[in-house]
N, C-alpha and C positions, 0 to 999 in steps of 0.2 A: 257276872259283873262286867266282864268286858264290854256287854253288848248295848250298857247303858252310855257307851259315849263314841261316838264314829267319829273320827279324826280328820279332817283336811290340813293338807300342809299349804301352809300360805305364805308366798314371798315377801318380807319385808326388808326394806334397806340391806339387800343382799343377802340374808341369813333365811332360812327354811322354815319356818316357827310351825307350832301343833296350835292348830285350830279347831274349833267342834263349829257346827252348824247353829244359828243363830235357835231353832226350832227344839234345840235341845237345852236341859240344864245345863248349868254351866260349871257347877261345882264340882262333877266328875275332874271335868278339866283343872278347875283350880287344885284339886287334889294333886289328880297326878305332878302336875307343876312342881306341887311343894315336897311329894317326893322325892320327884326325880334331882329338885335342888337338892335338899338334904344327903341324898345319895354320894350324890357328884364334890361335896363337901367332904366327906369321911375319908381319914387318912389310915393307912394299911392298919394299924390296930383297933380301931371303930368299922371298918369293914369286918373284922373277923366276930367281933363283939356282937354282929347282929347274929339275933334268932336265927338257927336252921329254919323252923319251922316258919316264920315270917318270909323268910326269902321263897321257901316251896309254896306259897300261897301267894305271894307277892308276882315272883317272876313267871307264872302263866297267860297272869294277867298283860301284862309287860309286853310280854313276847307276842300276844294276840294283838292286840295295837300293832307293834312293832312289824307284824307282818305284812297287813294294811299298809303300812308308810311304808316297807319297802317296795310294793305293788306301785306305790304312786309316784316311788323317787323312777322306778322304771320305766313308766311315761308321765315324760314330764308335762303334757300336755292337760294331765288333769291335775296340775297343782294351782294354786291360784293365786296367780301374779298381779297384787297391788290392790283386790277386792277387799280390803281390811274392814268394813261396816258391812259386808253380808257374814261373819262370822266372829264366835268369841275367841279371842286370838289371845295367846298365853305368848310369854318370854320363854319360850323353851322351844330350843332347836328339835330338828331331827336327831340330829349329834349327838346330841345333849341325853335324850331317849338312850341313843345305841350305846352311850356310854354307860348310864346305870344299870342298865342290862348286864354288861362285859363286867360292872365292877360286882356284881353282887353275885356271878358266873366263876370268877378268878378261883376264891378259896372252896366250890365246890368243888364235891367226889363225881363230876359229870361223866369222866371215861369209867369203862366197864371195868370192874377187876376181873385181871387175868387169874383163871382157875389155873389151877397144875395142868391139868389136860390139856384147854385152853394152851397152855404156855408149851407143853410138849407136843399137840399136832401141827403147832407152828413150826416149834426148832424140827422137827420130822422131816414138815413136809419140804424145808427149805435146804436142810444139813443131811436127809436119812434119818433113819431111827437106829440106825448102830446107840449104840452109846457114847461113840468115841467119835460121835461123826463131827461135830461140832471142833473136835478138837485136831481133825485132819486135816478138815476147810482152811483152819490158822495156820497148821505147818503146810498146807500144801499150796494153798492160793489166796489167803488173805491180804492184801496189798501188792501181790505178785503174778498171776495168774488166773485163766479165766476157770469158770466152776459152772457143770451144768447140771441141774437133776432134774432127771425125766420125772414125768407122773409115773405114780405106782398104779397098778389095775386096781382099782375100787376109790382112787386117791379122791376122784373128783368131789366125794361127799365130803368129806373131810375138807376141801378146799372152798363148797361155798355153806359150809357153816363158818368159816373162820373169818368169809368176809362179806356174809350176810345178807342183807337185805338187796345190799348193792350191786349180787350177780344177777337179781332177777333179772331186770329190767331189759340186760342185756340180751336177752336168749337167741337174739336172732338181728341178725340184720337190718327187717324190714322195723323192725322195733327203735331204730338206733334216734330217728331223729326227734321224735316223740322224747326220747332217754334224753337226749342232748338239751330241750325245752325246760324240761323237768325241772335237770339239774340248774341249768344256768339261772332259769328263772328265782331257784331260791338262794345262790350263791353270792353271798358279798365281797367286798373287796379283801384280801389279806397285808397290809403293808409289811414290809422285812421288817425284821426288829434286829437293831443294834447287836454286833459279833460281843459286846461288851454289855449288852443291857442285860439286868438281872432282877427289876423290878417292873413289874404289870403296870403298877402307878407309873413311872418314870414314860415308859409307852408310852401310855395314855396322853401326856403333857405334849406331845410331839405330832399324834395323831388329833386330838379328839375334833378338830375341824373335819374332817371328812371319816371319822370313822365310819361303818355302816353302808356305806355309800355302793353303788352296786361294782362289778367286776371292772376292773382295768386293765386295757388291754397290753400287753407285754409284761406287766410287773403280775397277774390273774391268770392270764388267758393269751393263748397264739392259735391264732388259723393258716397255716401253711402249707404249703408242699413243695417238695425238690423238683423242676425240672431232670426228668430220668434222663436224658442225653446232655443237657449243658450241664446237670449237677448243681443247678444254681437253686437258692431255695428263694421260695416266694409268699408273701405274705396278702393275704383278701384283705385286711382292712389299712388305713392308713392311719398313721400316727394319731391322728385326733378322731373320735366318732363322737361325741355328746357334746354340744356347747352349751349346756342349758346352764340358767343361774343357780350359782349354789352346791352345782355338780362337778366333779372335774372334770377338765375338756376328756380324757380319755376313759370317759367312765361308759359303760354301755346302756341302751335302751333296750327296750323290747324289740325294738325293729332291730337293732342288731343283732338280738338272740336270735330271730328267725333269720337273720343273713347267716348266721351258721351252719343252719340247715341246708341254705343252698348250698353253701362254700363246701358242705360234705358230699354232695353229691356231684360235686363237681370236683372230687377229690383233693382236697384237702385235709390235713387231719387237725382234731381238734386237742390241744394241749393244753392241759387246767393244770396248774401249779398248786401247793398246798393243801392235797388231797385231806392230809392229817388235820387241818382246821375245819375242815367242814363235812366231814362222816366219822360218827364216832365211832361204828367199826374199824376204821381205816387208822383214828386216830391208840387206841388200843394198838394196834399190832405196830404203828411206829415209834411206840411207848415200849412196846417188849422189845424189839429191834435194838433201841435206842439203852436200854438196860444189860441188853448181852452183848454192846461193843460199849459200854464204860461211856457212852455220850450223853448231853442235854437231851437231844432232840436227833427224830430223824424224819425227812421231808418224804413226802410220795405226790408223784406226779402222775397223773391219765392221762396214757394218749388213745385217741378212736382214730383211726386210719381205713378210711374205703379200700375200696378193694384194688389191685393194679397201681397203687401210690405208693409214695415214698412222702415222708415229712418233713422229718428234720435233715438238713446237708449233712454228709461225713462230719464228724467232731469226735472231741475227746471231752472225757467232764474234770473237773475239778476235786472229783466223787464218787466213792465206789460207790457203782447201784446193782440192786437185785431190781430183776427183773421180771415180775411175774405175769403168766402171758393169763390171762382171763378168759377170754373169749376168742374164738377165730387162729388164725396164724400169723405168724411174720417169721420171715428169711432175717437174718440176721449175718451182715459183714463183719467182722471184730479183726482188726490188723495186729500180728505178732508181739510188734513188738512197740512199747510206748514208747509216745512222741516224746514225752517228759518224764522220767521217774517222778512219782509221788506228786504231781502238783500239787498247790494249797488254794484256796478257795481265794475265787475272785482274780486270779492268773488269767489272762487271754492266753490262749495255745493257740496257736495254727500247723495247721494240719499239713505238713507238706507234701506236692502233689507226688513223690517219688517214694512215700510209705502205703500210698493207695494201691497198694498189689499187693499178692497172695496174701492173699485176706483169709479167714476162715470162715467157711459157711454154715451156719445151724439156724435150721429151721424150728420155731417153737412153738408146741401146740397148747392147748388148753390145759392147764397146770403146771409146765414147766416153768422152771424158776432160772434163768441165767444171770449169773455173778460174771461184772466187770471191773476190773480196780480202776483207777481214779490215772488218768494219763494213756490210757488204752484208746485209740481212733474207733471209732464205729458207726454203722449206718444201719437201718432197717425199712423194708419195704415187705408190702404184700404181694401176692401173687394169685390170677387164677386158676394155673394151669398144674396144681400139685397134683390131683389125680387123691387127693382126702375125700376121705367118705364122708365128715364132718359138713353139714350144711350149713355152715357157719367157717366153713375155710377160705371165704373171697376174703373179707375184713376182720380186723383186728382191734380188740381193746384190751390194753396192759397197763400194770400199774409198776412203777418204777421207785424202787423205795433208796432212798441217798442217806448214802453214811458220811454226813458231810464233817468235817476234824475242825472245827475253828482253831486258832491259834492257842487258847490256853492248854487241850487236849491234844496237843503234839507232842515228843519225845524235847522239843525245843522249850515247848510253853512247862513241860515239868523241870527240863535245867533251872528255869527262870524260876519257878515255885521253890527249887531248892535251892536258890541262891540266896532268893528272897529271905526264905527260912533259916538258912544256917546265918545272916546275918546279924538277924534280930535274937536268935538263941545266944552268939555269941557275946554280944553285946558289948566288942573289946576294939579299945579306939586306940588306932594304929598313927593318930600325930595328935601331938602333944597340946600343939595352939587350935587343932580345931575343935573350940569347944559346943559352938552350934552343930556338928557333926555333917557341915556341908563337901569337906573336901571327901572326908570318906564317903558319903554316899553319894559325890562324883565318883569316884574308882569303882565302886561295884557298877555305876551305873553301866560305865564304860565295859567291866565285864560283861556283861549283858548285852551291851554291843557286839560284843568278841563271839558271845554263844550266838548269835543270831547271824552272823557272818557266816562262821563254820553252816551254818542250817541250810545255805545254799549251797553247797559242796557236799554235803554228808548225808544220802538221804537217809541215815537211820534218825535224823533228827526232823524229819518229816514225816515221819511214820506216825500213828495213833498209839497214842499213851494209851492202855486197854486196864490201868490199874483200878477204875471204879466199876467193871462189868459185875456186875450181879446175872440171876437168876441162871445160873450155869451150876451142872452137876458137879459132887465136892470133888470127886479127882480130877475132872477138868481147871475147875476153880484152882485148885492145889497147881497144878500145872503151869497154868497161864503166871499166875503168882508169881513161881520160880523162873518163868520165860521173862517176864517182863523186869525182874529183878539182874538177869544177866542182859537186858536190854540197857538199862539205868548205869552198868559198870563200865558199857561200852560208850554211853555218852560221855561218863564223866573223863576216860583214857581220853578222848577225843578232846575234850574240853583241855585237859591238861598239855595233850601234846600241838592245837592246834590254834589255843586260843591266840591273839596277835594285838601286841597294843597299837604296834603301827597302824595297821589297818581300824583301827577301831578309835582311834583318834582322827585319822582321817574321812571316819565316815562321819564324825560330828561334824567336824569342820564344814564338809561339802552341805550337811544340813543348814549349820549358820550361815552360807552363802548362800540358802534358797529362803530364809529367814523361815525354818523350820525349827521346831520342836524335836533333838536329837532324841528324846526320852518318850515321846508323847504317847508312841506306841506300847507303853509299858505298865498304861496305867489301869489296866484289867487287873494287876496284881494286888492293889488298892482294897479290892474286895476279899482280899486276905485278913484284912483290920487286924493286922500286928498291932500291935502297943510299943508305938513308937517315938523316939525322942525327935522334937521340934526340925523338922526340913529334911528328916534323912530319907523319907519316900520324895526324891523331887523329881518328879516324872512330866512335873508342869514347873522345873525351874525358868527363872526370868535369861531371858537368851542374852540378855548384854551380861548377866552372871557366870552365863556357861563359858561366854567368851574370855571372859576374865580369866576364868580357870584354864581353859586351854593356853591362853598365851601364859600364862606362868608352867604351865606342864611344856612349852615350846622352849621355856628361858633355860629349862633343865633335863632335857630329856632321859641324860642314862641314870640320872636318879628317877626321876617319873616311869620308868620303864621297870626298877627294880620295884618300887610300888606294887605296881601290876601283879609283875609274877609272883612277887611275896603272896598278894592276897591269892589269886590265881590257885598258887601250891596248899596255901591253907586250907582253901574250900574244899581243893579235889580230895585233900589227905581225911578233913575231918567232918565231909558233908556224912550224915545221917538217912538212909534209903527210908527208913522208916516213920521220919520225922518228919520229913518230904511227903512222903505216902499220904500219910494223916491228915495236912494239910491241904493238898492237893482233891483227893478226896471230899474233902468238906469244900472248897472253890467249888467240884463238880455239882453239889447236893445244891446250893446257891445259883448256879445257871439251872441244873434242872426245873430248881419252884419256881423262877420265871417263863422257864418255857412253861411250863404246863399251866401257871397262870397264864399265860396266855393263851395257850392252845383251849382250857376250858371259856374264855370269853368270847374268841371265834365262835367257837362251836355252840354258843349261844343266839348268837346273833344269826345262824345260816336259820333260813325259816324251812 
């Protein structure tokens, strides 16, 4: 069916449209058109509504096109700029295409289910195969220390059944830049998706101009390496590589996949971001990752590093990563002791130059897995001169898997879920005249303030809430449970002993003087959909309202302050762990089916 329509993309008034050649029918074309309209129409319950069995006939078809146009978005030279009379030219984007794809991708079973085995030669090969390994790693170094597991003698089969297809390629060196082609060539762009997005659709509205579009450099893809003596790192391409119409300036061509090849050989190493959206091996194992630390998602990065180089400068991440070495070696620097306890994602750290000594050195070979927590400095580089028997010990290619804590699965982001919860349980209004229920939920709001305050001072409220981890054996499960339950009693003493209305009224303030949003941050909680009375979620109140409130909280302070702690002592006395739990849990299950609608639309679109 495919073969009945060959596509040109043809520029019109700036937009990319799918064209078929004058020589051909033309009703192929119109079809697809009117599908892909219809598609790009359906709202998340009429996506789900369609046929399984239509989509598995549908989206082969789809995706064979689909692969063609991403061949031609990669040189732009053969798309055709303004020949609109050599071809039948339909109203439908490239975009347009990549989008029905990704919608009709979202609510498949596209990743692999993980077997039991499957599920336990992972936790094995990463934790041991004790029993109890998994539950040592948490007390011994989970957020606090580094963790190394060697390969076991016969490990390495075991290692590349679990990540398949994608060790062949690898097997050697001289194979690498052929690998690097491969890959780029079929690799589309990833955009971030919102710390707060929890619908595919929603995405979709933000991207669908450039979905599809090929790799972008920095937000995709980095070519780098560190200067070994100045330490300085350095980047092969410059901020813009594509200006073609219709593409984004930083999107890549063909020619630039082949500058990769040089930049490698010239060492540099090549760093692909979003490993999880575009192999579905890869995306499986940070789906089970992502279910035995209680998260949405967890990201996995490749890096390929020649040999005698160094990549990335000294840094610390935002994120604890495991480290799995794949192929070849690398030395590994890890400094004692973190720069920052616990940072949160999207913090700049820097690295100061007087933590850059005694470092620790480990060398990693093919199967080792090194665990970094999130705030720890480190660097890696290869070497020739190990005296490895391994012909594959100049260069290195490892995959980096990130357990990255967005802010709702923090020990902070569940204060907040329990605040939220015990308020609308309660349901008991603490002044007489407010009967829209704005001044009270000004006060909790401000509590809220207070818990987020302490979260920079406290790092057990920067820790990972681990309460929705699945696929863990039952007396670990049982374990973590009770650990995480005496984590919860330690926040709320803290809440109680630390919370401050002074300071928490002053950080509205400083907000209304930058004509900020003191709440705005809080509106992830939203997707709790309590059943709630008129204005008491006001996390988007109108800021000359907030003002209002604060200067009558200014006219009376040591009653506005007894406020406070009244509410302050109720919550901490008669908050519910369990109730909390519940809830919070179900927020998680809500980011999850967004991430993995999304990770199955990626994963569609990679040809």
């Amino acid at each position: 069916m495919a073969s009945s329509i060959s596509i040109i993309i043809t520029e019109k008034d700036g937009d990319l449209c799918l064209g078929a050649e004058l020589s051909q029918d033309n009703l192929p074309l119109s079809l697809l058109a009117s599908a892909v309209t219809l598609t790009n129409s359906c709202n998340t319950e009429q996506l789900k509504k369609i046929p399984r069995n239509l989509v598995k006939a549908l989206t082969p078809y789809w995706k064979e096109i689909w692969s063609n146009v991403h061949k031609q978005l990669l040189t732009p030279k053969l798309i055709n700029h303004g020949k609109h009379n050599c071809c039948h030219l339909s109203n439908i984007t490239v975009y347009n295409l990549a989008e029905s794809i990704f919608r009709l991708s979202m609510y498949s079973s596209s990743l692999a289910l993980i077997s039991a085995r499957t599920c336990d030669e992972i936790i094995g090969h990463i934790f041991g195969t004790e029993a109890s390994g998994f539950k040592n790693f948490m007390v011994d170094h989970w957020e606090s220390s580094l963790f190394l597991m060697r390969k076991r003698l016969g490990d390495m089969g075991s290692v590349h059944d679990i990540f398949g297809p994608f060790m062949h390629p690898l097997a050697a060196e001289e194979s690498m830049p052929g690998f690097l082609d491969s890959l780029l060539e079929r690799m589309i762009s990833c955009p971030p998706v919102g710390l707060d997005e929890i619908n595919g659709l929603h995405f979709l509205s933000d991207v669908r101009d450039t979905l599809g579009c090929p790799v972008i450099y920095q937000q995709d893809i980095r070519v780098v390496k560190t200067n070994l003596h100045s330490r300085i790192e350095h980047h092969y391409f410059p901020e813009s590589s594509n200006k073609s119409m219709g593409i984004s300036s930083r999107s890549f061509s063909s020619d630039d996949i082949l500058k990769c090849e040089v930049a490698y050989m010239e060492g540099y190493t090549i760093a692909i971001r979003g490993m999880e959206y575009r192999l579905k091996s890869i995306a499986t194992i940070s789906q089970l990752l992502a279910n035995l630390f209680g998260q949405p998602s967890v990201g996995a990065n490749l890096y390929i590093t020649p040999s005698d180089s160094q990549g990335l400068a000294c840094h610390c991440d935002d994120h604890c990563v495991f480290i799995c070495q794949l192929r070849g070696t690398k030395v590994w620097n890890v400094f004692p002791e973190p720069v920052f306890q616990l940072p949160r994602l999207y913090e700049q750290i820097e690295v100061p130059q007087e933590l850059q000594k005694d470092s620790r050195q480990i060398l990693l070979r093919e199967g080792d897995v090194l665990y970094i927590p999130r705030g720890f400095a480190h660097e890696a580089r290869t070497v020739s001169d190990l005296n490895e028997s391994s012909e594959n010990s100049n260069f290195s290619a490892h995959l980096t898997l990130a357990i990255e804590i967005e802010p709702p699965f923090e020990w902070e982001g569940f204060a907040h879920v329990a605040l939220h919860r015990w308020s609308h349980a309660k349901q008991t209004c603490y002044f007489a005249s407010d009967t829209s229920g704005i001044l009270q939920a000004f006060y909790l709001n401000i509590l809220h303030v207070a818990i987020r305050l302490i979260s920079r001072t406290e790092p057990v409220f920067r820790k990972a809430c681990l309460l929705a981890a699945n696929s863990l054996p039952r007396e670990t499960k049982v374990w973590l449970d009770e650990n995480q339950k005496d984590v919860f009693d330690q926040v709320i003493n803290k809440v109680r002993g630390l919370a401050n209305f002074t300071d928490s009224v002053n950080f509205v303030k400083m907000a209304l003087q930058q004509n900020e949003n003191p709440f705005h941050w809080l509106r992830w909680l939203e997707h709790l959909n309590e059943k709630v009375v008129s204005d008491r979620n006001s996390f988007d109140s109108d800021l000359a309202e907030i003002g209002k409130l604060i200067s009558s909280i200014d006219g009376n302070k040591e009653s506005a302050e007894g406020v406070f702690d009244h509410l302050k002592s109720r919550f901490c006395d008669e908050v519910l762990f369990n109730d909390a739990r519940d809830k919070f849990k179900n927020l998680h299950d809500k980011y999850k089916e967004g991430r993995v609608q999304f990770m199955n639309g990626m994963l569609s679109l990679h040809c």
